[in-house]
Every structure is written in C-alpha cells, then in structure tokens.
N, C-alpha and C positions, 0 to 999 in steps of 0.2 A: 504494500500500500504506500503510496507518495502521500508523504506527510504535506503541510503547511508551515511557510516561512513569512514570521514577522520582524518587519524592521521597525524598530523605536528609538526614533529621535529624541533626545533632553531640548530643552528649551535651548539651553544656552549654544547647543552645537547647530541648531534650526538658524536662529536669528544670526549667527555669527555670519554663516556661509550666504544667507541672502544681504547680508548687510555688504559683502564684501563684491559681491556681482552691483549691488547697486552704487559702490563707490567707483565699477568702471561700466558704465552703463552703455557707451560705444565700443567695449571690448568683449570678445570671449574672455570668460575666468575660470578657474578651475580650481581643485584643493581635495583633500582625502578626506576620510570620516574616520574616527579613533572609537575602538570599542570592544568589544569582546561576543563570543558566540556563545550562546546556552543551549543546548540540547543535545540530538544525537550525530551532530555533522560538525562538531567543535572539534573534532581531533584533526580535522583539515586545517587549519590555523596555524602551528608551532611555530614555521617558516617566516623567517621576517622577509622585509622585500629585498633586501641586498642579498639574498637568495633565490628570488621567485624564477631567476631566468632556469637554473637548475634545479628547482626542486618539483616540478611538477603540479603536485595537488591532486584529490582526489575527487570525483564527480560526488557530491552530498549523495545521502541515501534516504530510508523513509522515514520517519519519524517528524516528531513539531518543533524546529527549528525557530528560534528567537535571537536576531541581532540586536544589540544593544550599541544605540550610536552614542558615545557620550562625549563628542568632541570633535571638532572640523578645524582642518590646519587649511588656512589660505594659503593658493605655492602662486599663483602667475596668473599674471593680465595682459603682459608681454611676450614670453617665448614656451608657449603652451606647447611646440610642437618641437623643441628643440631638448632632443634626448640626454644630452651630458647635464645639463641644467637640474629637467624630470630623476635623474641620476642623483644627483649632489640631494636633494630635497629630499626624496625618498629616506635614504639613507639620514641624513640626518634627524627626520622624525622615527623612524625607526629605534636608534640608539638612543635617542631622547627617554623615547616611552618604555624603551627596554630596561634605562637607567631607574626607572621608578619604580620596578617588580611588582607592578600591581599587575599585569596579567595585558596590560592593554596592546592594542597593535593596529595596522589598516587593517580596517576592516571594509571600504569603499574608496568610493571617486564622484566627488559632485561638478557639475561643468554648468557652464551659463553661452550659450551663442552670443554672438557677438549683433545679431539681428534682431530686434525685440517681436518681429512675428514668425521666427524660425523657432517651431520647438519639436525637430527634427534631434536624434542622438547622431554628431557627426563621428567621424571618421576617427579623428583623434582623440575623442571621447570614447570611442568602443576598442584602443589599440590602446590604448592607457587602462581601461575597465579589463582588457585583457591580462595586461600585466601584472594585476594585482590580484585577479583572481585565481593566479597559476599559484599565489602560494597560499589565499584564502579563498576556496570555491565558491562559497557562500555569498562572497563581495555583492555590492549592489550599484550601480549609478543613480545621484541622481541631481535630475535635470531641471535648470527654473523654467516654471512656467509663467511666463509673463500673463497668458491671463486669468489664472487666477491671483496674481497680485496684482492685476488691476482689482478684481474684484474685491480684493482684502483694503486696498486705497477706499472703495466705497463701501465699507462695513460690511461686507456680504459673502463675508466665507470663515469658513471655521475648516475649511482642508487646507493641508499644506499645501503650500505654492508652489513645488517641487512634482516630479513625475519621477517614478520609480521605475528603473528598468533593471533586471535580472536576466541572467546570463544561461542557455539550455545548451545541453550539450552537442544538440543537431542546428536550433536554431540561431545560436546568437544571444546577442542582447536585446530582450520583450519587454514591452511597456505592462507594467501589471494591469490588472485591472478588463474592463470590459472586452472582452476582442483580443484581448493580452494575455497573462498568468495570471489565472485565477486562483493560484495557490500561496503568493505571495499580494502582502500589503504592510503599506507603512501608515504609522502611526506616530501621530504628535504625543511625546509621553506626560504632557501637562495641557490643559485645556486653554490653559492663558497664551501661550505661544504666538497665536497671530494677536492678542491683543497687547502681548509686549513688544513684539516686532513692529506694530502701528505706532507705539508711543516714538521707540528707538528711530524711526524711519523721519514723525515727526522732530523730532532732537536732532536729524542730520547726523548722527552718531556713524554712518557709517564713514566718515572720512576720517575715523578713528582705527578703524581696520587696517591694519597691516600684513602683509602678502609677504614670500619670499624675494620676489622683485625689486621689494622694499630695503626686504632685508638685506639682501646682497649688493645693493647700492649703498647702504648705510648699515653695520652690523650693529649700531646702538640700536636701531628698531625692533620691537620684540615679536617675531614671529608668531609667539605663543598668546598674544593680545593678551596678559593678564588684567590688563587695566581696563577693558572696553565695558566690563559690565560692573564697573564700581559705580 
C-alpha cells in the first residue's frame, strides 16, 4: 500500500522564503528548506549534500511519511544557475546544520520565476530539486504562486502561496494536488502564517532578508537572518 506524504511548514520558514522572492520581485530566487523526516522513508536522509552526487538514495516506500520544514536558507537572486556557487552554498548549510547535532539537514528547494505570471517549475528548479533529492528522496519543491499572494494582499486566502511539487520515480516532479499527487500535501503548521506574512509584507520587512549573494558580496551579512523576526 503507498502510504501519504505530509509536508509542514513552521511559520517562520513560510514567511522567510516568500519575504525573500519579494525583496527580488524582477528576479528568479531560490533557497532550501531545513528539517527532518518522521516516519517510514526517514532512513533515506543520512547523506548530507556534499555527498548527494555519490550517494544515491532510495525511492520512499509505503507507509505515512511526515516532513517537517523548520527553516528556509535564502542562496541567490543572481547566479541561480551557476553550479560552483549552488556548490559553495550547499555545503556550507550542510556543515552549519551538521555543526548543531540536532538531526536537521535539506530537506527541499523553494524557487520563485523570475515572471510574476509564470508559475510553471522551470528547468533549473527541477535539476536543482534533482540534486537534493538523490540524497533525501523525500525532498519536495516549492514554488510561489503569485496568485494566491495576490489573493492573500486582499484578505482572501488562508492557503499557502507556495505550490508543492514532489518528485515520482517515472514521472518527475508533480504539482500535488488536483490533477497532481494526490498522496502528498502541505500544510501551514500555524494558522497565523499568512496573517503574519500580511503584517511583515506591510512593514517592508522583506528588505531585511539576506540571500547568499548577499553574503558573498559582504561576509558581515548573516545568511542565517537571525534578526529578521525580532
């Protein structure tokens, strides 16, 4: 029996990642999701990324599979497609999060087009989604949907703004949902979320966000935005 996979975003790794597409609103942006897997497809994981080109991964098996998103690293607004960059980045969150032995690792890849009526998964969103999911099978994209954050601009949504897409092992990467994977969905793990994102978005908060692009231009920039939700 094919079990069901839920993905649940915390609040603070929701708002970060759209705050950081909306501080480059003429650019594609991208960045990882940090978390951990619960159920029976979590022994796919060990593998950090500066392993993933050699380690494989295993296709999940059946059982009710639960990702836990607890945190989104911004990497680029600029060289999204430029491999030694994607290289340095990786790696560096990798050993970051290894450094803290809490269990945590990528566990995704969020992307934003660079077109605000394209909410197509492009190419270097699914060759990136690829890479991560050779050492977390589980991995998920996911992608803004600019219209429901117009919708959330005019009070009228309580879904994420984001589109979930999951990776099959014949098809690719499928947008869940109607027409899609019907076995996966994501889930805002706080009901508040688009109503703190509304506040944040009115505050201009996102030019508070800081990317690797950032970083590597300026090493005093903290990558890890500890300050954006003080």
């Amino acid at each position: 029996m094919v079990g069901s996979t839920k993905y649940e975003i915390v609040q603070t790794a929701y708002v970060k990642l759209v705050l950081h597409a909306l501080k480059h609103k003429t650019s594609a942006v991208n960045g990882v999701l940090i978390g951990r897997v619960i159920g029976a497809a979590a022994a796919g994981t060990e593998a950090g990324t500066a392993g993933a080109a050699s380690s494989g991964g295993k296709e999940s098996g059946g059982g009710n599979v639960t990702i836990q998103i607890l945190d989104s690293v911004p990497f680029f607004h600029s060289h999204l497609g430029i491999l030694p960059m994607l290289e340095l980045a990786l790696i560096q969150v990798d050993e970051y999060f290894a450094s803290l032995k809490s269990g945590l690792s990528i566990v995704g890849y969020y992307h934003a087009n660079e077109c605000f009526d394209d909410y197509e998964l492009s190419s270097i969103a699914r060759k990136i989604g690829d890479h991560i999911a050779r050492y977390c099978p589980q991995a998920g994209i996911l992608l803004l949907d600019n219209r429901q954050l117009g919708a959330l601009s005019k009070g009228g949504t309580k879904k994420p703004v984001v589109q979930l897409y999951v990776r099959e092992a014949v098809r690719g990467w499928r947008q869940s949902g109607p027409g899609g994977v019907q076995s996966a969905d994501l889930v805002l793990k706080e009901a508040t979320a688009n109503s703190i994102l509304t506040d944040y978005i009115s505050e201009h908060r996102e030019e508070l966000v800081v990317d690797f692009d950032e970083h590597l231009d300026d090493i005093s920039k903290d990558w890890l935005n500890t300050s954006l939700f003080n």
